[in-house]
N, C-alpha and C positions, 0 to 999 in steps of 0.2 A: 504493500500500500504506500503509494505516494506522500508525500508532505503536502499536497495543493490535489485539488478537484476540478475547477474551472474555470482553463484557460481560456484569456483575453488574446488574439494574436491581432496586433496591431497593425496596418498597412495603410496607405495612402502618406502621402505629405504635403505641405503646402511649396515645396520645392520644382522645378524639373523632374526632378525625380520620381513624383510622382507614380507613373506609370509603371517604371519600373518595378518599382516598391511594391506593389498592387501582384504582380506577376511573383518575387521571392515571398510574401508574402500568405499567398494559395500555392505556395510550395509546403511552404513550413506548416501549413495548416494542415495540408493532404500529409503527413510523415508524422504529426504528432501521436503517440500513442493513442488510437479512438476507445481502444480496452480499456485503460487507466485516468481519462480524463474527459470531460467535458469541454467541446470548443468551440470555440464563438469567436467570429471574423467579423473586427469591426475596421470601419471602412475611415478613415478619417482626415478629413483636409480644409482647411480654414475653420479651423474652429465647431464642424458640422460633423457630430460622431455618430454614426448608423451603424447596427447590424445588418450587414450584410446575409450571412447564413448560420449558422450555429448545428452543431453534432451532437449529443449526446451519444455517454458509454453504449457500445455496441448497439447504434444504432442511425439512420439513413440521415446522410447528410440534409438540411431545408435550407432551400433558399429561401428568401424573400427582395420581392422585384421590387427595383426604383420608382421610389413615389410611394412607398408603405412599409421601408425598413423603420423599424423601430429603434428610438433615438437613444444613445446613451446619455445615461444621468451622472453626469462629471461631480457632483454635489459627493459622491459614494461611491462611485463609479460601478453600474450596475446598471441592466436592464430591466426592462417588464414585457415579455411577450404572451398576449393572449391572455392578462390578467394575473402572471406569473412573475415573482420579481427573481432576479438572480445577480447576487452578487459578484465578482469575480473575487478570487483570491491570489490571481497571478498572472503577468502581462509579458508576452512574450512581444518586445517590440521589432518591425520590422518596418521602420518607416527608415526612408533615407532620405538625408536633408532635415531641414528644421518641419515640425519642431521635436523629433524621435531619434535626431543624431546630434543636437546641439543642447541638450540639458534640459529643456524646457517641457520634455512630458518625462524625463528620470525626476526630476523637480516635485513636480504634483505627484507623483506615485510615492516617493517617499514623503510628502505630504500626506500622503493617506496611510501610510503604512504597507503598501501593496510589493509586495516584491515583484523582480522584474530579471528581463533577461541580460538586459546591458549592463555597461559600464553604468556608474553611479553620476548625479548631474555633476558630481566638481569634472572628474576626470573625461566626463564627454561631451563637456564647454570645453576644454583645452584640446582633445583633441582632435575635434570639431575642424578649428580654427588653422591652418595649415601654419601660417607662420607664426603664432601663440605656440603651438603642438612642436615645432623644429626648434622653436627658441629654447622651448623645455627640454627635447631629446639632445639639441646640443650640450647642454651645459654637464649630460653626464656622461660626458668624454666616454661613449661605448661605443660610437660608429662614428664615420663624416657625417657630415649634410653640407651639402651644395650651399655656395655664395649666394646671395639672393638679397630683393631689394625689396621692404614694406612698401606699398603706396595704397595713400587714403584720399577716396574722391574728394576733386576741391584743394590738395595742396599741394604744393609743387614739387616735385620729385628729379632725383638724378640715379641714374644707370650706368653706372660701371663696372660691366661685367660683359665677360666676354659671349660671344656669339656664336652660335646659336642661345637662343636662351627660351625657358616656358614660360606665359603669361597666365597667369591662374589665378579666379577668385579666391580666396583666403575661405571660404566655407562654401563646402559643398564638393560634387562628386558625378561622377559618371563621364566624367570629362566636359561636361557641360560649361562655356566660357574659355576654354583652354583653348591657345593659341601656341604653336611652335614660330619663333620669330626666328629670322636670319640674318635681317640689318636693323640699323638702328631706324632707320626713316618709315620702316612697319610697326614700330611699337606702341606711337599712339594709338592707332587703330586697334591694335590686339590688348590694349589695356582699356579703352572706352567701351570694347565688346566686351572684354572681362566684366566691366561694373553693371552690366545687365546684369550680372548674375550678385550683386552685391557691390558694399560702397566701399570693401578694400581688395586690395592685389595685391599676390605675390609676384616678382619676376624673380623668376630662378635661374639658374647660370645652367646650361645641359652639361649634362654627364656620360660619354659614352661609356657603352658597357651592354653586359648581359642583365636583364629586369627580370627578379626574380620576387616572388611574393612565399610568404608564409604565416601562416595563422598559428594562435596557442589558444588554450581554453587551459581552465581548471575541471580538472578531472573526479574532483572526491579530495584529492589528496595534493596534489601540487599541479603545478601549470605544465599542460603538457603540450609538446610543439606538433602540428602536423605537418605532412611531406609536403617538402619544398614543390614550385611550381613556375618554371622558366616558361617566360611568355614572348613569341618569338611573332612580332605583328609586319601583315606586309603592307603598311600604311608607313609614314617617317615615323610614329608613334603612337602605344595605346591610345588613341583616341575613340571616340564614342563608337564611328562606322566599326572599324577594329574590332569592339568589344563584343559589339550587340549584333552584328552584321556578320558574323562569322570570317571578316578577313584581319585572321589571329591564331595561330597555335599555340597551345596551352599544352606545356607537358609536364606530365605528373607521372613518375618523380623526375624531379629534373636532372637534366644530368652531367651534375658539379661532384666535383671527386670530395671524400669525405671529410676534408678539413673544411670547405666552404660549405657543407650539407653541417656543418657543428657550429661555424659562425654564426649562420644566418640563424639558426634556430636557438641557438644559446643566448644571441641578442635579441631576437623576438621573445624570448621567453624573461629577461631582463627589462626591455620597456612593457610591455604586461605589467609587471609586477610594480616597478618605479609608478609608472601612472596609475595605478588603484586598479587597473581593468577587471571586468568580470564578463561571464559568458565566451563567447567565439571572438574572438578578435582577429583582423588582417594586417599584419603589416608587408611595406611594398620599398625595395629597395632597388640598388645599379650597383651589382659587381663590377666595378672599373680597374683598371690595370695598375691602379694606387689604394684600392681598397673598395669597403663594399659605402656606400651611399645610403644613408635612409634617405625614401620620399615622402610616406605618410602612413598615416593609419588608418583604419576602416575601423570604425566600433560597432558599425550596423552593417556588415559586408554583406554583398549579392547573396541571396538565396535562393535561385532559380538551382534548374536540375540541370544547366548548363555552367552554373554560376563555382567560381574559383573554391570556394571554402566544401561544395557537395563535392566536387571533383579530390579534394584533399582526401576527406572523409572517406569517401570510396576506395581511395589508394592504399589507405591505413589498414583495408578490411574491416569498416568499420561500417554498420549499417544504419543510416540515417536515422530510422527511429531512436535507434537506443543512443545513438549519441544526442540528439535534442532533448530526451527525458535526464542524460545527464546534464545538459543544460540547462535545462529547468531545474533538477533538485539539487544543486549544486548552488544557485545560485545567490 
């Protein structure tokens, strides 16, 4: 028997990401133990939280159509379907982007007292924020991080760094606003597009190299790394077509001879711990020919069945279900 009965799995955001989010989200929903628990898919973005469909223990999924999901009561955080109230007593988040990857619903859940799947709100406002989250991983001298230049809409800024370099909003994901620049006479343009996607930028200095990702979780007992994942795109760079469009190889396990398979996992498993993380966590680096590169972290990574962290899981011999119920009762 469980520690929790009735999971909340969270998806939507008020991000881009949205849709995305909506797709790992009825992943994680379809893999949750239906034997052991109770689930409920709620839909949530600007502030407007609906059920979507909900499971109960061994038994047929329901939807309910647009225009009559029944609203969640954030006051408790619970529903009432058909005259029935139901509490939840655990929130498996799956939103990316604000506000399920910037603090703001880890915030109200420890507010109420609700356990959850993620990182906790201090450590997923930090590493949220790309150059907040690198300022923090620099300082404990465990990896590089790439040169790079703060800028906040509205103040004037200077760039010296060399070329090629990334232009990327400082919050958020899916490569949504990223720009790969090559002179200097393109970078206003690739930082004006960046602040669509918000009002600060990172410019990053590029790194060549091999871009290798790896996730950790806690296991029961301590943080455990999953197999590495070299992603070999035929774009100049991950970027969104790359990711989502299938022009991308993704190889699991990758294959870095066993000193760089102990780096990369011994310092994923190092910032984990440093930053407070809890649940599945991604981090994503560049073994370059002067060392390995942090880029960022993922505290709410893809969850699709195509998505980097199920492909880990899979590698491990490890079967989706039982590894999410260890994420849940672990958490």
């Amino acid at each position: 028997m469980g520690r929790f009965s009735k999971i909340a799995v969270i998806y939507g955001s008020d991000s881009s990401e949205w849709e995305v989010s909506c797709r790992s989200g009825e992943f994680v929903a379809s893999r949750i133990d239906g034997q052991e628990y109770d689930i409920y898919e709620i839909f949530a973005r600007f502030g407007k939280w609906q059920l979507v469909a909900c499971k109960k223990k061994d038994s047929m999924r329901i939807t309910f159509p647009e225009g009559s999901r029944p609203e969640v009561d954030k006051t408790d955080f619970s529903v009432t379907v058909m005259g029935e109230k139901t509490k939840f007593d655990y929130a498996y988040i799956v939103q990316h982007g604000a506000p399920g990857e910037n603090g703001l619903l880890q915030g109200y859940l420890e507010m109420l007292g609700v356990p959850f799947s993620s990182c906790g709100a201090y450590s997923s406002t930090i590493a949220f924020d790309k150059f907040a989250c690198k300022s923090f991983i620099r300082n404990l001298g465990i990896v590089k991080c790439a040169p790079d230049v703060f800028v906040r809409e509205g103040v004037d800024y200077k760039v010296d760094l060399k070329f090629p370099v990334f232009v990327k909003p400082t919050q958020g994901g899916s490569s949504f606003g990223v720009t790969m620049v090559k002179t200097a006479e393109e970078l206003p343009s690739a930082i004006r597009f960046a602040f669509s996607e918000g009002s600060t930028v990172l410019v990053e200095q590029g790194i060549s190299g091999r871009e290798l990702t790896c996730a950790a979780y806690f296991d029961g007992e301590k943080v455990s790394a999953l197999p590495l994942i070299e992603i070999v795109t035929e774009n100049e760079y991950f970027d969104y077509d790359a990711k989502y469009n299938g022009h991308s190889s993704e190889i699991c396990p990758a294959p870095v001879d066993d000193g760089v398979k102990a780096l990369v996992q011994d310092t994923t498993c190092k910032i984990y711990a440093a930053l407070g993380c809890k649940g599945v966590v991604r981090m994503d680096y560049i073994m370059s020919g002067d060392g390995l590169y942090f880029l960022e972290v993922n505290t709410i990574p893809g969850m699709t069945s195509a998505s980097l962290v199920p492909k880990m899981v899979r590698t491990a011999g490890m079967d989706m279900t039982t590894f999410l119920t260890a994420i849940i009762e672990n958490s």
